[in-house]
ZAMARGU-4260 file (C-alpha; in steps of 0.2 Angstrom, whole numbers, plus 5000, padded with zeros to 4 digits):
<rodrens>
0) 5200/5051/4869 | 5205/5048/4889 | 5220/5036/4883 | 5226/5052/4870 | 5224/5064/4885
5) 5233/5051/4898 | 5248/5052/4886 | 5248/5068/4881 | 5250/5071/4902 | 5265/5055/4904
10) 5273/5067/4891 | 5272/5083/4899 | 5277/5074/4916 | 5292/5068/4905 | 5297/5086/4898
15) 5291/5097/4915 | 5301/5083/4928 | 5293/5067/4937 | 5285/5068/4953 | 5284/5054/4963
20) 5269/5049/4974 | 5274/5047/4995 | 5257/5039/4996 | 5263/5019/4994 | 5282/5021/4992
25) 5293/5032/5000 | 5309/5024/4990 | 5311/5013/4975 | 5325/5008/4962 | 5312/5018/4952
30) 5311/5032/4961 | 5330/5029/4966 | 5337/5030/4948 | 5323/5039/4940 | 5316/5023/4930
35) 5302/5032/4921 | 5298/5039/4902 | 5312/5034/4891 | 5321/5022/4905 | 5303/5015/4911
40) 5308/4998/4900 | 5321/4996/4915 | 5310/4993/4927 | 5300/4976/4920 | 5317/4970/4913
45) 5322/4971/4931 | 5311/4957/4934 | 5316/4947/4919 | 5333/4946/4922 | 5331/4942/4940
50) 5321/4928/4933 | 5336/4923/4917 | 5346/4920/4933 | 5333/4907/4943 | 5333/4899/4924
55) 5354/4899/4926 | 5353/4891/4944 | 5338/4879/4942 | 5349/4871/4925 | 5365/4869/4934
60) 5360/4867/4951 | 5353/4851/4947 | 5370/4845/4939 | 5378/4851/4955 | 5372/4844/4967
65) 5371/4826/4958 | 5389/4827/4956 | 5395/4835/4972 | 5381/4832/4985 | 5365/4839/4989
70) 5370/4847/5006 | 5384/4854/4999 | 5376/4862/4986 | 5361/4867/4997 | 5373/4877/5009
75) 5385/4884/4996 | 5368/4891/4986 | 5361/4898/5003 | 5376/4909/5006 | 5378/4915/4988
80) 5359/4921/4986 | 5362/4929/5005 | 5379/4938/5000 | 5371/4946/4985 | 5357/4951/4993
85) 5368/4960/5007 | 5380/4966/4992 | 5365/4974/4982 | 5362/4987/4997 | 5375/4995/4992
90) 5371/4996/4973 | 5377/5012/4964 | 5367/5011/4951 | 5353/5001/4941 | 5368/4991/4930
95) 5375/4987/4947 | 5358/4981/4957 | 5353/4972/4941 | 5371/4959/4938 | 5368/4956/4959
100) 5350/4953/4955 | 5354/4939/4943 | 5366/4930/4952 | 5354/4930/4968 | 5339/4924/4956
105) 5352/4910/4952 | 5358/4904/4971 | 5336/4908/4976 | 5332/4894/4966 | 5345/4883/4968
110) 5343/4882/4984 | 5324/4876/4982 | 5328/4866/4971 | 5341/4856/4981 | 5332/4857/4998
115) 5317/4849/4991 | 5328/4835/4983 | 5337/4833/4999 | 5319/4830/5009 | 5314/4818/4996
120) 5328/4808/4996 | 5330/4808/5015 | 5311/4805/5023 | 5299/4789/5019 | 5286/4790/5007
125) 5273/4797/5019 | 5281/4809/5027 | 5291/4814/5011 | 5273/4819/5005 | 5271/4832/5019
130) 5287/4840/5018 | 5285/4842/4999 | 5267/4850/5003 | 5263/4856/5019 | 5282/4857/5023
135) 5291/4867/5008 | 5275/4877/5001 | 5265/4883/5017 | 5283/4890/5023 | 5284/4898/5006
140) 5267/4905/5007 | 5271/4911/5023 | 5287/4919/5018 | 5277/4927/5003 | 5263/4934/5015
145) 5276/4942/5027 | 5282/4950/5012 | 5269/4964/5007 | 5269/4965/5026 | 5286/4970/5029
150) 5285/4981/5014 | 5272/4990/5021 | 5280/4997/5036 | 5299/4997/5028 | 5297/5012/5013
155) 5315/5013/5008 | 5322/4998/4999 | 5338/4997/5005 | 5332/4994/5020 | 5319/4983/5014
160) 5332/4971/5005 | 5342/4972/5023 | 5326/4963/5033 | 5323/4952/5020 | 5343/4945/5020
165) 5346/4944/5039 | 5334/4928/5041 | 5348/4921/5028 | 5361/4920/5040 | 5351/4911/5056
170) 5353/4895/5041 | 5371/4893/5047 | 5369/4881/5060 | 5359/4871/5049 | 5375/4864/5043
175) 5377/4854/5058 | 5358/4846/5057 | 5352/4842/5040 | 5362/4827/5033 | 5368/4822/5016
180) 5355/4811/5006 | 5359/4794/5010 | 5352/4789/4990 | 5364/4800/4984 | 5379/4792/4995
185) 5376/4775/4991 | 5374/4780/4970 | 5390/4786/4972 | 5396/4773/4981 | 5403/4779/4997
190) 5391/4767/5010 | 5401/4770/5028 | 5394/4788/5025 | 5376/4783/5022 | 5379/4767/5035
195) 5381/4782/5046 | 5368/4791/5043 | 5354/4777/5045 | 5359/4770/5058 | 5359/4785/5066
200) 5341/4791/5060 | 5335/4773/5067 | 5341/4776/5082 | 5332/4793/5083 | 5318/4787/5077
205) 5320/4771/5091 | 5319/4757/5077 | 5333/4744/5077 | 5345/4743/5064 | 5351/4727/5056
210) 5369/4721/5057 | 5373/4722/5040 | 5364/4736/5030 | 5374/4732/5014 | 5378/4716/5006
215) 5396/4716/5001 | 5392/4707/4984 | 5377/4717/4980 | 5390/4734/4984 | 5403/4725/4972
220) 5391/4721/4959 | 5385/4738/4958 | 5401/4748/4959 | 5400/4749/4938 | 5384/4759/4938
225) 5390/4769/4953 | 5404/4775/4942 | 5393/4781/4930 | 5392/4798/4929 | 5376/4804/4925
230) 5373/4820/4910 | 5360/4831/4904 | 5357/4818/4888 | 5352/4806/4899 | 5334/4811/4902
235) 5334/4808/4883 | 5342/4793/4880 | 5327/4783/4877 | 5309/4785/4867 | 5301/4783/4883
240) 5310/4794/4892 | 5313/4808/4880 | 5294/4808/4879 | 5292/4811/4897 | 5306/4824/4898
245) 5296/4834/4882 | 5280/4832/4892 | 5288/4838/4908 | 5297/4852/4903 | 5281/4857/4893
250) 5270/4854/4911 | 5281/4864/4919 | 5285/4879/4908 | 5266/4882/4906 | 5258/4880/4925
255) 5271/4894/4928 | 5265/4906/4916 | 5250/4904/4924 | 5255/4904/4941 | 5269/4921/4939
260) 5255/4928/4928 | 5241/4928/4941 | 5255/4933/4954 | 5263/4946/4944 | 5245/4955/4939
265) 5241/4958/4958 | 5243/4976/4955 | 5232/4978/4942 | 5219/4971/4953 | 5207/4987/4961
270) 5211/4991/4978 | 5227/4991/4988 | 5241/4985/4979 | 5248/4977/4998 | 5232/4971/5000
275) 5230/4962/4984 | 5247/4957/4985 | 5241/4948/5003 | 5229/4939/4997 | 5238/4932/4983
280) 5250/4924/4998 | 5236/4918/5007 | 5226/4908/4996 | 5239/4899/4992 | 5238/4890/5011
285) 5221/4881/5005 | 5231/4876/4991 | 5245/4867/4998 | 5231/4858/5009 | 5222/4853/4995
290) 5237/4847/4985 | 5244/4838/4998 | 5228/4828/5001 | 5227/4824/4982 | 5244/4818/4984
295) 5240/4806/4999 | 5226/4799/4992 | 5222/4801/4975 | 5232/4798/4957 | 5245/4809/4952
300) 5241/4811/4934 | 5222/4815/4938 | 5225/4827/4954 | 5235/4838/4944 | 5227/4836/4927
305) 5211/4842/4938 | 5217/4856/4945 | 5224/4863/4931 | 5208/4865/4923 | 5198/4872/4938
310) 5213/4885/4935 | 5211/4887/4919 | 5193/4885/4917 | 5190/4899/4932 | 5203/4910/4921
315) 5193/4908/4905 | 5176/4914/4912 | 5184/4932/4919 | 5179/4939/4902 | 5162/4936/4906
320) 5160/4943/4921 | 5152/4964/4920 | 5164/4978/4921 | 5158/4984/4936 | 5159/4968/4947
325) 5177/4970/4954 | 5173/4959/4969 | 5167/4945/4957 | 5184/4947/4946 | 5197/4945/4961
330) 5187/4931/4967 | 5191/4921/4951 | 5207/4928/4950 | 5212/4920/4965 | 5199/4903/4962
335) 5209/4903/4947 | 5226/4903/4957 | 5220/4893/4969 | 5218/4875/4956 | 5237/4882/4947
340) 5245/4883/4964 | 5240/4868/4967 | 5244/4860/4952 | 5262/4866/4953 | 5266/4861/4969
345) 5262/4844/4965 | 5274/4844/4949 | 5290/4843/4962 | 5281/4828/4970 | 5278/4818/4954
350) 5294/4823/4944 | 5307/4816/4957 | 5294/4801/4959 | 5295/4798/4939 | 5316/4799/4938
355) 5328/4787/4946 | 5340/4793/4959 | 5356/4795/4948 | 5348/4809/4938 | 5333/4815/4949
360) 5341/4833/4953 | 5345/4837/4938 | 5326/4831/4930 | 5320/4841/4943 | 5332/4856/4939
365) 5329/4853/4920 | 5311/4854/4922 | 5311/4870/4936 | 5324/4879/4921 | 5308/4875/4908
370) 5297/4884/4921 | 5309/4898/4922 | 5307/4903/4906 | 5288/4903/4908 | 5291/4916/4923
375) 5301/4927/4912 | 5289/4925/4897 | 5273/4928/4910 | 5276/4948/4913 | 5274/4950/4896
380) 5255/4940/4896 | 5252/4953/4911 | 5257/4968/4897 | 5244/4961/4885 | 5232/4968/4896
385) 5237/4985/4890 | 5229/4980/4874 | 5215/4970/4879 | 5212/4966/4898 | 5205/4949/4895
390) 5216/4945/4882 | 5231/4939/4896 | 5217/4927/4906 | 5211/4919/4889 | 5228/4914/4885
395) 5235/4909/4903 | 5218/4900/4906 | 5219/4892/4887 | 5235/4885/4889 | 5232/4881/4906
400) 5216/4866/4901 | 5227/4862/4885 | 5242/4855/4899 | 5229/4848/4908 | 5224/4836/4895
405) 5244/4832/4892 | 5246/4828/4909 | 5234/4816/4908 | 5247/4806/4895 | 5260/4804/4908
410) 5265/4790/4920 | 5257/4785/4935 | 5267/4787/4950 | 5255/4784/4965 | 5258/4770/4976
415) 5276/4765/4965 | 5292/4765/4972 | 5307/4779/4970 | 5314/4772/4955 | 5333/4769/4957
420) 5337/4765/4939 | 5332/4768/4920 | 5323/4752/4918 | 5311/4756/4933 | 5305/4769/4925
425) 5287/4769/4921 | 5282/4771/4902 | 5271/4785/4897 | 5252/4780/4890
</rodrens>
């Protein structure tokens, strides 16, 4: 009876004129263009197709930047997702914001992507665990809690959009810091440029450098494979490696349903939709912590299969808990978060660790375009709810302990080396 009367009132809202609320929003690409009764599937698909366009730049990016240069790439993908930002101020209409939102979604992640590769390549094993952790993620998480922060004061969107672009800008003189990846340089054979470069990190970091960094012979002997230009079939070109790819791509795709469902479903949550969106950011911190502690100390295989299932595990018993217990609710919600979070920020860590150098961006960009497709595929596990509101937490948290188990199939990594060529890769159990 209440869900016949809610619709019959969204109808006559429909035929009499929409009113928006000033409570919460004071201007939105809803409110804007008027995305409600037959237009209100706009307004999700919004959402999708910014995500269709991370899928676009997390596939080519990889490519890119293994065949031009990681900083290259980096810089080039900063400036295209700032520009469009700045250019979708100025949107006309929902067509117009829409294309620039796609093409933003495809520089966003393609930046990431590559940033996070570059610092890999670049720092020692110790410290290339922090950055990956503490370093990328807690930054992220900052970012993301400044978000429902900034939104809070700034109503109108346009101007929104304008605060969250300027900080893209102050990147620029990045150019002259942050180095090419020394790995990369000498796969493609080009060693003055990486001499260069670590000699001069020695020197920052007061260690003596050798003489001779290279041995001629060794750089003549390997000129061949330099050469080689590496393609998308490689991470398929043996059994052993097409498995982990499959595996990977599966890891991946999966922990982000989870992780974009949980984040997505944040206004669904009772209470204030900032709020909520606040605390979503903010347990993520813990998270990063944790995971960067399993990293340092612990298996790879086990630190993520385990966290995957207190995610999913946590997700799973939501149904059980009584209507009334909101409280109670959020605080798995977010438990739940908490172990998937964790888990996927320790999936860029152990999939550059499993690939060799001449194809790791683009295993790491293959595998972040399977988790793309699990971010578009996760609004539609939130709309589930509409049917049944545990029916999206009983998928997300199935699916979630299923990948947990796979994981626990894949190679080791802890304590190995970066490999630098196919055959140093580590077979699957």
């Amino acid at each position: 009876g209440a869900d016949v009367e809610l619709a019959a009132l969204e109808q006559e809202r429909c035929l009499d004129g929409w009113e928006y609320s000033r409570e919460l929003y004071r201007s939105t690409i809803v409110s804007e263009w008027n995305l409600v009764c037959e237009d209100d599937w706009k307004a999700p698909l919004t959402t999708s197709l910014f995500y269709v366009g991370v899928l676009v730049g997390s596939f080519v990016s990889g490519q890119l930047s293994d065949r031009f240069g990681r900083k290259n790439i980096l810089f080039s993908t900063m400036a295209v997702q700032t520009g469009f930002s700045f250019l979708q101020i100025f949107s006309t209409s929902w067509e117009m914001f829409t294309v620039l939102f796609v093409i933003v979604g495809m520089g966003q992640i393609s930046n990431y992507v590559v940033a996070f590769i570059l610092g890999t390549e670049i720092l020692g094993k110790s410290v290339r665990i922090l950055f990956s952790t503490l370093g990328v993620c807690i930054f992220f998480a900052i970012g993301y809690m400044l978000l429902p922060l900034f939104a809070y004061f700034i109503r109108d969107w346009r101007l929104l959009l304008l605060a969250l672009t300027v900080p893209g800008v102050f990147c620029v003189p990045l150019w002259w810091i942050i180095p090419e990846s020394p790995r990369w340089l000498i796969s493609q054979g080009r060693y003055k440029e990486a001499e260069v470069i670590i000699r001069k990190a020695a020197k920052i970091n007061g260690i003596p450098a050798p003489d001779v960094l290279f041995d001629p012979v060794e750089m003549q002997d390997s000129k061949p494979q330099q050469q080689q230009k590496a393609i998308l079939l490689d991470l398929f070109r043996t059994r052993n490696i097409a498995t982990i790819t499959i595996m990977s791509l599966l890891l991946w795709m999966i922990t982000s349903i989870g992780y974009f469902g949980l984040s997505l479903s944040t206004p669904n949550w009772h209470g204030n939709a900032y709020v909520n969106c606040f605390l979503s950011a903010v347990i993520e911190i813990p998270a990063y912590v944790i995971a960067w502690l399993l990293l340092r100390y612990l298996p790879r295989r086990y630190s993520i299969s385990g966290t995957l299932f207190l995610g999913g595990g946590v997700v799973l018993f939501i149904q059980l808990v009584p209507a009334g217990s909101h409280v109670l609710s959020i605080f798995l919600v977010m438990l739940g978060k908490f172990g998937i979070t964790s888990a996927f920020s320790m999936l860029y860590v152990y999939s550059a660790e499993l690939y060799p150098t001449l194809v790791r961006n683009m295993a790491v960009g293959a595998t972040s375009t399977a988790s793309r497709v699990g971010s578009i595929v996760a609004p539609y596990f939130v709309y589930l709810g509409a049917y049944d509101r545990f029916l999206p937490y009983i998928l997300m948290g199935s699916l979630t302990v299923l990948i947990g188990i796979l994981t626990l199939f894949l190679p080791e990594s802890f304590g190995n080396p970066l490999p630098e060529n196919f055959e140093q890769m580590r077979r699957v159990k």
